[in-house]
C-alpha positions as CSV (number, residue, x, y, z in Angstrom):
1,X,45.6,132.0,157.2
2,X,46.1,133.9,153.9
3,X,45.7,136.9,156.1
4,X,48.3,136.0,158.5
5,X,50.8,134.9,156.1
6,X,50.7,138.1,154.4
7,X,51.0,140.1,157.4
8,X,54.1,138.0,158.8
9,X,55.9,138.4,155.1
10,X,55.0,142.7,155.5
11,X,56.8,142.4,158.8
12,X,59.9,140.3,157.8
13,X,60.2,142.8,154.6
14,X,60.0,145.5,157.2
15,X,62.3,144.5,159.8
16,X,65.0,143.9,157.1
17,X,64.1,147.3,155.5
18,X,65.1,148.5,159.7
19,X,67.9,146.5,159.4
20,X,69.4,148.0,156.1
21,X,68.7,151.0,157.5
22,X,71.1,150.4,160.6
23,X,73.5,149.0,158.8
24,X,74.2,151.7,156.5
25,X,74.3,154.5,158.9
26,X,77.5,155.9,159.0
27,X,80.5,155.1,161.5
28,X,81.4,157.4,164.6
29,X,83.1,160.6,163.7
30,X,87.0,160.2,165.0
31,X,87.1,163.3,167.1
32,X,87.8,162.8,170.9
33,X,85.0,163.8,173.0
34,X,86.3,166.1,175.8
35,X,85.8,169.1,178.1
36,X,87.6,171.9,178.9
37,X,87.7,173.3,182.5
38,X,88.7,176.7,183.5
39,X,90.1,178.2,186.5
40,X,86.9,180.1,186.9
41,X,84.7,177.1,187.3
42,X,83.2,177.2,184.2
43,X,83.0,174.4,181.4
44,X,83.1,174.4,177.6
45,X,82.2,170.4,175.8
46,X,84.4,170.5,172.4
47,X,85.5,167.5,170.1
48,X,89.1,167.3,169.1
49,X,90.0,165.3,165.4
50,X,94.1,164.5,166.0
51,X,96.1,163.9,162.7
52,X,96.7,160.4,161.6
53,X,99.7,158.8,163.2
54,X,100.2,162.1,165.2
55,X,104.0,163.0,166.1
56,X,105.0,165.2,168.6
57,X,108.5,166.4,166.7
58,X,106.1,167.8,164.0
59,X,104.3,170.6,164.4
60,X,100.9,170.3,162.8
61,X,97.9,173.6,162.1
62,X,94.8,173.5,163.7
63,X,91.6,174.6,163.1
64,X,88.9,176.3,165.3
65,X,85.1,175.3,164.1
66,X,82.4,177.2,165.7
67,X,79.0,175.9,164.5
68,X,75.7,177.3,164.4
69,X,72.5,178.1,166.3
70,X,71.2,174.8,165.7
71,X,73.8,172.8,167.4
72,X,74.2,174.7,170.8
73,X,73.6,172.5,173.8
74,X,75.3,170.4,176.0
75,X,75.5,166.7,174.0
76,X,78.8,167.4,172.8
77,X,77.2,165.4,169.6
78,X,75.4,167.7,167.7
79,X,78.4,170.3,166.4
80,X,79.6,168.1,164.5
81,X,76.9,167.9,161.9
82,X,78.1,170.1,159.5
83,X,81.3,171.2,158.4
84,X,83.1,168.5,160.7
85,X,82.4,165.4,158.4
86,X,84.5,167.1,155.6
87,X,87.2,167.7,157.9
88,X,87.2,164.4,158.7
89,X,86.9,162.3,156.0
90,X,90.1,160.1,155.4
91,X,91.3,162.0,152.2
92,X,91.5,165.3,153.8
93,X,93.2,163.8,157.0
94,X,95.8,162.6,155.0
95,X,96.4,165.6,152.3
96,X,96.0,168.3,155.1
97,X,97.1,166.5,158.5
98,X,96.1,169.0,161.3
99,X,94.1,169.4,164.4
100,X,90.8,170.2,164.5
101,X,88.8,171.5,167.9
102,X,85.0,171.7,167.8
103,X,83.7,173.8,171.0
104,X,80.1,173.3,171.7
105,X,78.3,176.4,173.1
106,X,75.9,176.1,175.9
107,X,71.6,176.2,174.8
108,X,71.2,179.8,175.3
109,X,74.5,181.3,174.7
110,X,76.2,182.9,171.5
111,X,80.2,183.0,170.4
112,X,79.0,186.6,169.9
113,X,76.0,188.7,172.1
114,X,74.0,190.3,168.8
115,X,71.2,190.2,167.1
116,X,71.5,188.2,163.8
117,X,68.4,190.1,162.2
118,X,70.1,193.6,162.2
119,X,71.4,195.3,158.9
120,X,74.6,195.8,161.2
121,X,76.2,195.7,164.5
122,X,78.6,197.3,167.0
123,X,80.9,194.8,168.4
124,X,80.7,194.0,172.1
125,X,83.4,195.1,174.6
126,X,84.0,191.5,175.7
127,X,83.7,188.5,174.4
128,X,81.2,186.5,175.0
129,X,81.3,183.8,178.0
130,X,81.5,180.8,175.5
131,X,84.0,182.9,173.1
132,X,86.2,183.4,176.3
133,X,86.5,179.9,177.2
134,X,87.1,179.1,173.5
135,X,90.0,181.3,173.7
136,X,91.4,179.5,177.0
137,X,90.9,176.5,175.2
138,X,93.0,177.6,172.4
139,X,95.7,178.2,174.6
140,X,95.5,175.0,176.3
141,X,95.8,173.0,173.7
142,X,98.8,174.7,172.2
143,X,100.6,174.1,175.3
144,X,99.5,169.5,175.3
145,X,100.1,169.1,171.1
146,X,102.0,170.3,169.4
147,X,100.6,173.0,167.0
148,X,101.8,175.1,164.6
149,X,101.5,178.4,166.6
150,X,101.9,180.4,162.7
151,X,99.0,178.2,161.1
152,X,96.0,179.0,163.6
153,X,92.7,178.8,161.7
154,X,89.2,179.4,162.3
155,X,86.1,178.8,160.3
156,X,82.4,179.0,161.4
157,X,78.9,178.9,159.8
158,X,76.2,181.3,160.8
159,X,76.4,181.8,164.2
160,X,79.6,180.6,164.1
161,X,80.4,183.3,161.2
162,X,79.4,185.8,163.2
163,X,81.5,184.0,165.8
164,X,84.6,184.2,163.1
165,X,84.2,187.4,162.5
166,X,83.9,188.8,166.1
167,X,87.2,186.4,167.2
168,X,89.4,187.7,164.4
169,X,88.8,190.8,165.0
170,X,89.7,190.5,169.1
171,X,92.9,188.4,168.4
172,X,94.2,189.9,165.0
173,X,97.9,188.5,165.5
174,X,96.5,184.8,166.4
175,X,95.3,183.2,163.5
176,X,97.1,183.0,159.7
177,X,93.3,182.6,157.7
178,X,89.8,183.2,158.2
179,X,86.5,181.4,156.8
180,X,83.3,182.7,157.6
181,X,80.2,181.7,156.1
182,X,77.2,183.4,156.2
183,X,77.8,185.8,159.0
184,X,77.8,189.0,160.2
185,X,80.7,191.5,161.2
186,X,81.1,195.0,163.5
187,X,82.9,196.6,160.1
188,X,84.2,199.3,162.0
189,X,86.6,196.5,162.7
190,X,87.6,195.8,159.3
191,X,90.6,198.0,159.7
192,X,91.8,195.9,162.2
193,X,92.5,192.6,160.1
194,X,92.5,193.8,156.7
195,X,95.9,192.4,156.1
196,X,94.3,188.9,157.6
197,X,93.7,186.0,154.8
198,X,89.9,185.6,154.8
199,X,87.6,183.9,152.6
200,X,83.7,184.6,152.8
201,X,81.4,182.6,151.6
202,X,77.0,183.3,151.3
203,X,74.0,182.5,150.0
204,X,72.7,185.2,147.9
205,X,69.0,184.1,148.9
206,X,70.1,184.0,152.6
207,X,66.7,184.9,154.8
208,X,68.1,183.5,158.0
209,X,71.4,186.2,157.4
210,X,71.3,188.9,155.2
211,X,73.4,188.3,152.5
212,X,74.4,192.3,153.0
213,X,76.1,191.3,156.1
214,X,79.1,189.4,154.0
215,X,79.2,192.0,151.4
216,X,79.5,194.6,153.5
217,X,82.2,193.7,155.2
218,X,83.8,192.3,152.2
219,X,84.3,196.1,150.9
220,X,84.9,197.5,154.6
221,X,87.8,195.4,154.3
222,X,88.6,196.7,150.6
223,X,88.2,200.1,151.9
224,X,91.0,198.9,154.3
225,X,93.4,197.7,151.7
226,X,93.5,194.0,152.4
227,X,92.2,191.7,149.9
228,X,89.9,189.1,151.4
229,X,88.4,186.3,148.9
230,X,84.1,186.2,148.3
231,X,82.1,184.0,147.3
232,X,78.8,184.3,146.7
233,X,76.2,181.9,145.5
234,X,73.4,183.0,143.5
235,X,70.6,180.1,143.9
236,X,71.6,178.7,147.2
237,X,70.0,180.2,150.9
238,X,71.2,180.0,154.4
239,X,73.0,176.8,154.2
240,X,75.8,178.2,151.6
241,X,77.9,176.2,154.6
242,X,77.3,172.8,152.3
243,X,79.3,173.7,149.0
244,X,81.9,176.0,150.8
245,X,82.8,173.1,153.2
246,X,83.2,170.9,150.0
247,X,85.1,173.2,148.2
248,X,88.7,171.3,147.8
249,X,90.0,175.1,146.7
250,X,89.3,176.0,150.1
251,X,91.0,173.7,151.7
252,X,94.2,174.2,149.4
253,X,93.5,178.0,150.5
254,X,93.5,177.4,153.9
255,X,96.1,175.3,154.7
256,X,98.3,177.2,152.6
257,X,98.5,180.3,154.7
258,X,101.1,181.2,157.5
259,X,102.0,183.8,159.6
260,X,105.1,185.9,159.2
């Protein structure tokens, strides 16, 4: 009986334990799940966070996150795990209202057709498939909202930096700021967005990207004349995406730039 009563107590104390658990889990992310169709046939998942109490008399900037390796697929969930959550807590809605479009890319795709383990790269004639429909997307949306056409931005981690990198570099005149994080760049391109605002940020114990990669570019662009913006951490590794995302200077960066 003893035996029994000891047992039933363990279970009680571990359903509650469940139940805590459940409770505490964060609430949805307020980004509108949706798909993107083009004229070709071909689909693209992405999420879309609106400003609060949007108005279509003001024009608001909007921001283009391509995430990683990690979070390719088809759930139209798992994008949003980093990065995202900063951009969509209630503070930074409300100091910085703008939208924000999260493409997912498919399992076995890239934003950009290289290999990630290489010292350097030569940038691919055309984009790739998921970068294309990215860009149609891009274009949709400016023509349903309305966006800010001068305060395009795009930001990416990893994959996604290399994605930043290679999407900059295509459409120079598009976008008013830059942040990649721990990517890679073609930097025979540098010359073409050197007057772009771009901030960089890396791990210096990066195994997953080199940490060469960012600082290489960083002085193609030098070389170039612009005057992009590094940082580099000494301690941290691949996932230099955590403090760069939670960064406020970044976002006061960011949002402050605008095409002439």
């Amino acid at each position: 009986m003893m035996k029994l009563k000891t047992l039933l107590q363990a279970t009680i104390t571990l359903l509650l334990g469940w139940s805590g658990v459940l409770q505490a889990k964060d609430p949805p992310l307020p980004l509108e799940k949706r798909s993107y169709a083009s004229d070709d046939g071909k689909t693209l998942p992405y999420r879309l966070l609106k400003p609060i109490a949007y108005n279509p008399a003001v024009k608001y900037p909007l921001v283009l996150f391509l995430h990683g390796a990690g979070e390719r697929g088809t759930d139209n969930e798992i994008q949003m795990v980093h990065g995202i959550p900063e951009f969509a807590k209630e503070e930074t809605r409300k100091k910085y209202p703008c939208f924000v479009v999260a493409p997912q890319c498919p399992a076995k795709a890239k934003w950009v057709e290289v290999d990630w383990s290489l010292d350097q790269h030569a940038q691919p004639k055309e984009p790739s498939e998921p970068m294309r429909l990215t860009l149609e997307l891009l274009a949709a949306l400016q023509k349903e909202f309305s966006i800010d056409a001068k305060r395009l931005y795009v930001t990416g981690l990893s994959m996604g930096g290399y994605g930043t990198w290679d999407l900059v570099a295509r459409k120079p005149e598009l976008f008013a700021a830059a942040v990649p994080i721990c990517g890679g760049a073609d930097e025979m391109t540098a010359g073409k967005i050197a007057k772009l605002p771009i901030w960089t940020f890396h791990g210096a114990k990066d195994t997953a990207v080199k940490v060469s990669r960012s600082r290489n570019m960083i002085e193609a662009l030098k070389k170039a004349g612009g005057q992009p913006k590094y940082t580099e951490y000494p301690d941290v590794g691949h996932d230099s995406w955590v403090p760069a995302y939670k960064d406020p200077e970044m976002y006061q960066w960011l949002f402050a730039q605008k095409r002439e």
